[in-house]
Backbone as a chain_set.jsonl record, in Angstrom:
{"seq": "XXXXXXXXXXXXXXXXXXXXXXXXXXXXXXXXXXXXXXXXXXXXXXXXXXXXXXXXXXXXXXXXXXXXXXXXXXXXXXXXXXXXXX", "coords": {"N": [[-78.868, 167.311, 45.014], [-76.838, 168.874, 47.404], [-75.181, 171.444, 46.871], [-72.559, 174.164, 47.475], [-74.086, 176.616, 45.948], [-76.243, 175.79, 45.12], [-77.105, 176.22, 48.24], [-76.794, 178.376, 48.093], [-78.795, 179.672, 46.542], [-81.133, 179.093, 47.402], [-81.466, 180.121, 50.065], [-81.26, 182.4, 48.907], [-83.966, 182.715, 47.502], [-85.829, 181.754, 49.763], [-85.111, 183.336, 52.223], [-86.944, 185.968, 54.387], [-85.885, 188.109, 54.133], [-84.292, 189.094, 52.279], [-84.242, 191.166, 49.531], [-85.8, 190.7, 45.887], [-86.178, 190.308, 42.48], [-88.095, 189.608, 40.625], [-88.907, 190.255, 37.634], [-89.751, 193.086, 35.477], [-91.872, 194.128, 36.417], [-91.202, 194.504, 39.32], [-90.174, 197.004, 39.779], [-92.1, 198.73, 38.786], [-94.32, 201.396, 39.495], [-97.483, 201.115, 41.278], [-99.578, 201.569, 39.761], [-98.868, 201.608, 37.179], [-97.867, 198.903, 36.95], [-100.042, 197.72, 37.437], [-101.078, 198.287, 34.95], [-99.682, 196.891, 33.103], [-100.053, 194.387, 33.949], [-102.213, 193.765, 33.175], [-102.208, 194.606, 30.208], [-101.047, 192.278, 29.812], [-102.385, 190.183, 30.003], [-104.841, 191.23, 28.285], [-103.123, 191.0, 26.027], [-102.895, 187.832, 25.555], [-105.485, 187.571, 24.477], [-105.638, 189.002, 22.557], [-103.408, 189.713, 20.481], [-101.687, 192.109, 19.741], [-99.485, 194.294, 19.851], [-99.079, 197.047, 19.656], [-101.008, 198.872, 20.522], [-101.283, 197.965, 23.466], [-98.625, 198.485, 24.509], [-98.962, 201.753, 24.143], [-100.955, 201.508, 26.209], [-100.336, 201.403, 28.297], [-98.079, 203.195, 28.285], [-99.511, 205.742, 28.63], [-100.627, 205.011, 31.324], [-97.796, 205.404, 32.688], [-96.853, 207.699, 32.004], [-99.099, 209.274, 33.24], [-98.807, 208.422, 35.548], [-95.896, 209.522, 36.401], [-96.038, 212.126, 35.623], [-97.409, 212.987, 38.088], [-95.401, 212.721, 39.69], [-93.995, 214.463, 39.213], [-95.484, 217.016, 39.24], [-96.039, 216.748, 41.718], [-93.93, 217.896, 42.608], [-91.823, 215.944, 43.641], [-90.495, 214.525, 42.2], [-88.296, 215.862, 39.964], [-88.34, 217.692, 36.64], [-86.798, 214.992, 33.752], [-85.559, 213.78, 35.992], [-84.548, 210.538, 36.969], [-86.775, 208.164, 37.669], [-88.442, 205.389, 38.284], [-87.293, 203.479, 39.986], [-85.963, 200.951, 41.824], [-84.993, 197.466, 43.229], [-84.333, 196.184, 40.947], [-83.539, 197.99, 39.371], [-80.513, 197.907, 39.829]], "CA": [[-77.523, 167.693, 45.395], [-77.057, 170.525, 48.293], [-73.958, 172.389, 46.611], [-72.777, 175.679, 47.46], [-74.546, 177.49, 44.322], [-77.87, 175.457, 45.464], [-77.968, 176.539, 49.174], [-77.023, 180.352, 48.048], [-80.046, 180.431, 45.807], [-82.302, 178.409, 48.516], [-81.507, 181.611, 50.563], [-81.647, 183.874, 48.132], [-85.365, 182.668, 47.388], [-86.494, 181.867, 51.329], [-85.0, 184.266, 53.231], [-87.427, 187.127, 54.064], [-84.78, 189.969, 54.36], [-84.096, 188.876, 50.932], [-85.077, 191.529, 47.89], [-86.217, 189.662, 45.062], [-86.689, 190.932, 41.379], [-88.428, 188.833, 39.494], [-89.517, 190.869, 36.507], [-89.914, 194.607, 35.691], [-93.396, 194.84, 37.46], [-91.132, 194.787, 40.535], [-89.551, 198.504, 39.648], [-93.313, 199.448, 38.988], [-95.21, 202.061, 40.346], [-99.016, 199.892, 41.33], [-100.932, 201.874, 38.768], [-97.992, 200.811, 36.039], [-97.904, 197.681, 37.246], [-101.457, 196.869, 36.932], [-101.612, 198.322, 33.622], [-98.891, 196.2, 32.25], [-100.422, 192.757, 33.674], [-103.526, 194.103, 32.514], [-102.199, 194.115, 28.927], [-100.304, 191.013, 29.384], [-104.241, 189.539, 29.788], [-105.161, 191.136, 26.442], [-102.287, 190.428, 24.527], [-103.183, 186.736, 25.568], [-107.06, 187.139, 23.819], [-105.929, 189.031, 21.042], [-101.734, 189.521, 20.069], [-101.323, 193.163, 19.163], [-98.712, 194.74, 20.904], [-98.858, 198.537, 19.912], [-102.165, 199.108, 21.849], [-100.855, 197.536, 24.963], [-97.499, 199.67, 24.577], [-99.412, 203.143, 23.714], [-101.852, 201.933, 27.51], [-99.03, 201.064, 29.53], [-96.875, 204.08, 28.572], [-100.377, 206.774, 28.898], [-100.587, 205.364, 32.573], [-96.577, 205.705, 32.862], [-96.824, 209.134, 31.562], [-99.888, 210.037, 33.993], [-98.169, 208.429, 37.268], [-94.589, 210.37, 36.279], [-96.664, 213.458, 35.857], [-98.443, 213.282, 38.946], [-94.835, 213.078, 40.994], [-93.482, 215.755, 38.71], [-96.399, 218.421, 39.842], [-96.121, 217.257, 43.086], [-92.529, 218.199, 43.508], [-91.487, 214.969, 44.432], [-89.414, 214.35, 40.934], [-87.845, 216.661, 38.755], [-88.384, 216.676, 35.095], [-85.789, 214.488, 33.373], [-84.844, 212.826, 36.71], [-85.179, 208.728, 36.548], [-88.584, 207.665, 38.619], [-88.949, 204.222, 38.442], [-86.095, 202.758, 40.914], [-85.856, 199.719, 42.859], [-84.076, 197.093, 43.371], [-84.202, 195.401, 39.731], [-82.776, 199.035, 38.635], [-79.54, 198.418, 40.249]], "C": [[-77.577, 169.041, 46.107], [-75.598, 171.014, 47.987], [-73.936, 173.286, 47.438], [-73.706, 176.752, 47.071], [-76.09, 177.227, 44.848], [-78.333, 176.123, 46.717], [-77.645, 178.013, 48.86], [-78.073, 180.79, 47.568], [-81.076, 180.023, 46.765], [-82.058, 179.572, 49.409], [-81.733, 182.385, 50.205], [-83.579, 183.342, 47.834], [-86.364, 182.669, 48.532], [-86.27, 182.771, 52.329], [-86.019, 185.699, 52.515], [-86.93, 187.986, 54.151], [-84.21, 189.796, 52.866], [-84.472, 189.681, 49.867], [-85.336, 190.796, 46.743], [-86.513, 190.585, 44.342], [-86.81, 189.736, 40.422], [-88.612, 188.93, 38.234], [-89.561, 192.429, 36.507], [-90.506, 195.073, 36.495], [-92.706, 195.341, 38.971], [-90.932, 196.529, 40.797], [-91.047, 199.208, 39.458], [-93.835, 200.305, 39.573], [-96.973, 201.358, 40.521], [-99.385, 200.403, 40.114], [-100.471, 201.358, 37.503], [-98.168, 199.386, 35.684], [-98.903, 196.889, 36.847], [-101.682, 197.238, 35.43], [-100.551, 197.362, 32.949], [-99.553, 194.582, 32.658], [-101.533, 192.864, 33.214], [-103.36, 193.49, 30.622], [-101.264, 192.364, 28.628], [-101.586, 190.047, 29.079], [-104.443, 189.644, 28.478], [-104.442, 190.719, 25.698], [-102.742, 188.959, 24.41], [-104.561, 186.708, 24.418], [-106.428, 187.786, 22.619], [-103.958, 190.24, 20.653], [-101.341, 190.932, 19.405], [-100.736, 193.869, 20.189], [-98.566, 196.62, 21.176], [-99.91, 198.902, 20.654], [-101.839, 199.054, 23.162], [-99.716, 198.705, 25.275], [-98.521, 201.032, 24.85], [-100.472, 202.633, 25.335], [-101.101, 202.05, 28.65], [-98.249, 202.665, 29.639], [-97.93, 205.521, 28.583], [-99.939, 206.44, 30.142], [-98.768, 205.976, 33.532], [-96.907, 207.081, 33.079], [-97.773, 209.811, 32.6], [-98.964, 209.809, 35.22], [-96.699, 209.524, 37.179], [-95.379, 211.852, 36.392], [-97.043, 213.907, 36.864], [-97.226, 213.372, 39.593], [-94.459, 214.315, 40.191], [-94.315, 216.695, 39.452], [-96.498, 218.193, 41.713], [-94.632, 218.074, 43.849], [-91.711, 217.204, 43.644], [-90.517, 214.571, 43.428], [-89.078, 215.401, 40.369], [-88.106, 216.018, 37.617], [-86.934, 216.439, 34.339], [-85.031, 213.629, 34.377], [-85.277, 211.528, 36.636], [-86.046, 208.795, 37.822], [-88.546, 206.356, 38.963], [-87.264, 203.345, 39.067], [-86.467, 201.739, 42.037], [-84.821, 198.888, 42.6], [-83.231, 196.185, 41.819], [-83.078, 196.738, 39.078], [-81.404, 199.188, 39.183], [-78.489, 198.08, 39.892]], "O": [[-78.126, 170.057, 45.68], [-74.81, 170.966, 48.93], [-74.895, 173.495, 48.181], [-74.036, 177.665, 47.828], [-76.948, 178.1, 44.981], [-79.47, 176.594, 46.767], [-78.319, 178.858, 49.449], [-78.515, 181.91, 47.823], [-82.003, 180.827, 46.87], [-83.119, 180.185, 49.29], [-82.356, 183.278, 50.779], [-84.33, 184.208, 48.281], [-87.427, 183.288, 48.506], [-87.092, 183.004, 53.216], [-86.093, 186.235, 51.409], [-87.632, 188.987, 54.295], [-83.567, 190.77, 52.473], [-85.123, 189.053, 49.032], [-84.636, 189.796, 46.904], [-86.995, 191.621, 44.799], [-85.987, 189.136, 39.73], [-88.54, 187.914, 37.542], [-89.399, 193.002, 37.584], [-90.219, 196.02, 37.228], [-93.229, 196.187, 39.697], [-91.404, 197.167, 41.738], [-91.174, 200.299, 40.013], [-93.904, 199.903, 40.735], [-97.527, 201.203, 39.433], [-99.544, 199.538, 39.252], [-101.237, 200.774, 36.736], [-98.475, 198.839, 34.625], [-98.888, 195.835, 36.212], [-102.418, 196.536, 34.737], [-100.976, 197.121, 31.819], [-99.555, 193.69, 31.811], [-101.965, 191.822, 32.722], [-103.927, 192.592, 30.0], [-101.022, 191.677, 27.636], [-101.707, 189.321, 28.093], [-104.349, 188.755, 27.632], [-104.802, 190.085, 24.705], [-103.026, 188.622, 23.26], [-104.584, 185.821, 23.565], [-106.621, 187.185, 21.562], [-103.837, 191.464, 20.713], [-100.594, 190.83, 18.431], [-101.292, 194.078, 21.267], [-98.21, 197.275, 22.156], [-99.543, 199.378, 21.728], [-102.07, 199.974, 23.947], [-99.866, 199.62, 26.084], [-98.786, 201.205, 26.04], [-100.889, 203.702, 25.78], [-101.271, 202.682, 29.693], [-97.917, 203.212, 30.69], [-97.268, 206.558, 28.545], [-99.003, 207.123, 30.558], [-98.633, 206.651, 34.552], [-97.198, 207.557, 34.177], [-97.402, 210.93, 32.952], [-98.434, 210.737, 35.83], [-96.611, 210.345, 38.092], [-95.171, 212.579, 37.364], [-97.149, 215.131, 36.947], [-97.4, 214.226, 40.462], [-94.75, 215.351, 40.79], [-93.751, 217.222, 40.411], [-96.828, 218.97, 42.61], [-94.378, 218.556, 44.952], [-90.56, 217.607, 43.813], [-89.475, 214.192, 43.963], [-90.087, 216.101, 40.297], [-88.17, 214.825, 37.319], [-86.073, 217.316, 34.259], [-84.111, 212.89, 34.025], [-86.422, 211.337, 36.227], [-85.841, 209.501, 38.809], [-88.633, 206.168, 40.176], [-86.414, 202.775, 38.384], [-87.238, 201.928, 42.978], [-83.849, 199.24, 41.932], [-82.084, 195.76, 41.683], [-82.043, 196.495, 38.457], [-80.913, 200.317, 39.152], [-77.48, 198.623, 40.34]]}, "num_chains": 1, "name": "protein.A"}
């Protein structure tokens, strides 16, 4: 059935001028990013979630740091913005 509702989302998924948020990773910074599918891997082999938390939120904490000293953030201003954050 080609509804309304169907061809708005068939646009919303094919068109390339389209933003798309699929998941958090999109708001990511890369180095975040990879550390969170990283632990999504381990949690798969072995199901403990505070490890993964406590690697994910070191590299957080290093990438936020690194714009803080450059200037580029203030401390206490929000960092991680895109289009999922809106």
């Amino acid at each position: 059935m080609h509804d309304a509702e169907s061809r708005r989302i068939s646009r919303q998924l094919t068109d390339p001028g389209t933003e798309r948020c699929f998941d958090a990773s999109d708001v990511m910074p890369p180095a975040v990013r990879d550390a969170f599918h990283e632990s999504v891997l381990l949690f798969l082999d072995s199901p403990e979630v505070a490890p993964r938390l406590k690697s994910i939120q070191a590299v957080q904490d290093a990438e936020r740091g690194k714009l803080v000293r450059s200037g580029r953030l203030a401390p206490g201003e929000p960092w991680m913005r895109g289009i999922c954050s809106k």
